[in-house]
C-alpha positions as CSV (number, residue, x, y, z in Angstrom):
1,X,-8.5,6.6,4.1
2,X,-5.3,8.2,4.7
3,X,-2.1,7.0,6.7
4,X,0.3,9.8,7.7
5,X,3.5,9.2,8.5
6,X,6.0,11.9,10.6
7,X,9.2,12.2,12.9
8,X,11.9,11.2,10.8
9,X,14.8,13.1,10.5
10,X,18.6,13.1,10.5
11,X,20.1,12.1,13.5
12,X,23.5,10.7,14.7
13,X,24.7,7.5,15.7
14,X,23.2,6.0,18.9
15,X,20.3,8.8,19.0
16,X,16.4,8.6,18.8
17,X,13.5,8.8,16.8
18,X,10.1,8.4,17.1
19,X,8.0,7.9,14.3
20,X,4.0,8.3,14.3
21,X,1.5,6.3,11.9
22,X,-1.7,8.5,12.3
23,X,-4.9,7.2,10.3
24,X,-7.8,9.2,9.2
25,X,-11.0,7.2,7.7
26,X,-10.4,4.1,9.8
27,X,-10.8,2.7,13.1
28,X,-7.5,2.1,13.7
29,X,-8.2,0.0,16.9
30,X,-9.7,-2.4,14.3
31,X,-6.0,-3.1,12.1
32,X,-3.3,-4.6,12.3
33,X,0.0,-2.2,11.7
34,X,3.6,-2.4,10.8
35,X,6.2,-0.2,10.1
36,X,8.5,-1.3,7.1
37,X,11.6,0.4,6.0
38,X,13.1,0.2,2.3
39,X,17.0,1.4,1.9
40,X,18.6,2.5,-1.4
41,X,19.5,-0.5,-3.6
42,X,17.4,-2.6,-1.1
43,X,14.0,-4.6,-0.7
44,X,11.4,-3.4,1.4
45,X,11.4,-5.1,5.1
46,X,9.3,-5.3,7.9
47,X,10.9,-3.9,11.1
48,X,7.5,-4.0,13.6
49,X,4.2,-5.2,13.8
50,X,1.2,-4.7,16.6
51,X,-1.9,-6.8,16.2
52,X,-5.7,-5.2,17.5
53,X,-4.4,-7.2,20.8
54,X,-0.9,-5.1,21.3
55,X,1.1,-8.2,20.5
56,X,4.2,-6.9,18.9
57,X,7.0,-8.7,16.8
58,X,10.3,-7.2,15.3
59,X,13.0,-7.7,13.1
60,X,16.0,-9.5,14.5
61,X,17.9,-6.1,13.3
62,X,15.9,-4.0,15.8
63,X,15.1,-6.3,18.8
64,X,16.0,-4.4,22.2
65,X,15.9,-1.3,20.0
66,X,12.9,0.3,18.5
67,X,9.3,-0.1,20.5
68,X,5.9,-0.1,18.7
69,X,3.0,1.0,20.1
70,X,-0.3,1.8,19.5
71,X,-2.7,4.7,21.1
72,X,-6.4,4.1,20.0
73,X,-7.6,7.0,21.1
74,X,-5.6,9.1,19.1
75,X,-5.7,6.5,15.7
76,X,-1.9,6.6,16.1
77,X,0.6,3.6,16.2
78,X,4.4,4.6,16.7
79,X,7.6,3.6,16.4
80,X,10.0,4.7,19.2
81,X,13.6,4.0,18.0
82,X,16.8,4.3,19.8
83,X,20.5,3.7,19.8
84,X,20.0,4.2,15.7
85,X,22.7,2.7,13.3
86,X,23.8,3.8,9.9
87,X,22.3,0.9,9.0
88,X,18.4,1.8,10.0
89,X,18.7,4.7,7.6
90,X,15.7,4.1,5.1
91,X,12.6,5.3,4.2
92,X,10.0,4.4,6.7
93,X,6.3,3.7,6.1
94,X,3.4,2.5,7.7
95,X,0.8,-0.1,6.8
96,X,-2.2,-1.2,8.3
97,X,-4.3,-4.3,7.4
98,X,-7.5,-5.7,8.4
99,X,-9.4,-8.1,6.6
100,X,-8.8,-7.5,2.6
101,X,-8.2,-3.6,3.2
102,X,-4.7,-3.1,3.0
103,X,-3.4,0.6,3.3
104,X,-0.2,2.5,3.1
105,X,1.4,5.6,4.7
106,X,3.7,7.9,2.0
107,X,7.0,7.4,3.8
108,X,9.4,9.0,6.5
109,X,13.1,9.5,6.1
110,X,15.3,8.8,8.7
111,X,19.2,9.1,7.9
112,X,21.6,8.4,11.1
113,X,25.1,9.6,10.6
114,X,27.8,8.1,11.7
């Protein structure tokens, strides 16, 4: 099972992103996924989530700002993310979940300049 994470970058102020999650060895149709970001000096968080159903939930920090989505067909979820702060600069990653299985990508870096 592998989760591979892409599309981060360096980008200014008020630009866009958009981050794929794409997972080999699973159905991905069948998990659960979020996207979690981790800052220097800072606790992991959890910016977006989309169930098997496409219900979606963010972080009150990204409301009205990043998207998640999810293309079965592909195995892919992303994360589209615009009008990017300073503050979103992190390492990005990927999880998926179903039942007990509980699997991780290795990490994006997005940096926003200000």
């Amino acid at each position: 099972v592998q989760l591979q994470a892409s599309g981060g970058g360096l980008v200014q102020a008020g630009g866009s992103l958009r981050l794929s999650c794409a997972a080999s060895g699973i159905i991905f149709s069948f998990h659960a996924v979020a996207w979690y970001r981790q800052a220097p000096g800072k606790q992991r968080e959890r910016v977006a989530s989309i169930s098997t159903h496409a219900s979606t939930n963010y972080a009150d920090s990204v409301k009205g700002r990043f998207t998640i989505s999810r293309d079965n067909a592909k195995n892919t979820v992303y994360l589209q993310m615009n009008s990017l702060k300073p503050d979103d600069t992190a390492v990005y990653y990927c999880n998926s979940l179903y039942g007990t299985s509980d699997y991780w990508g290795q990490g994006t870096q997005v940096t926003v300049s200000s």
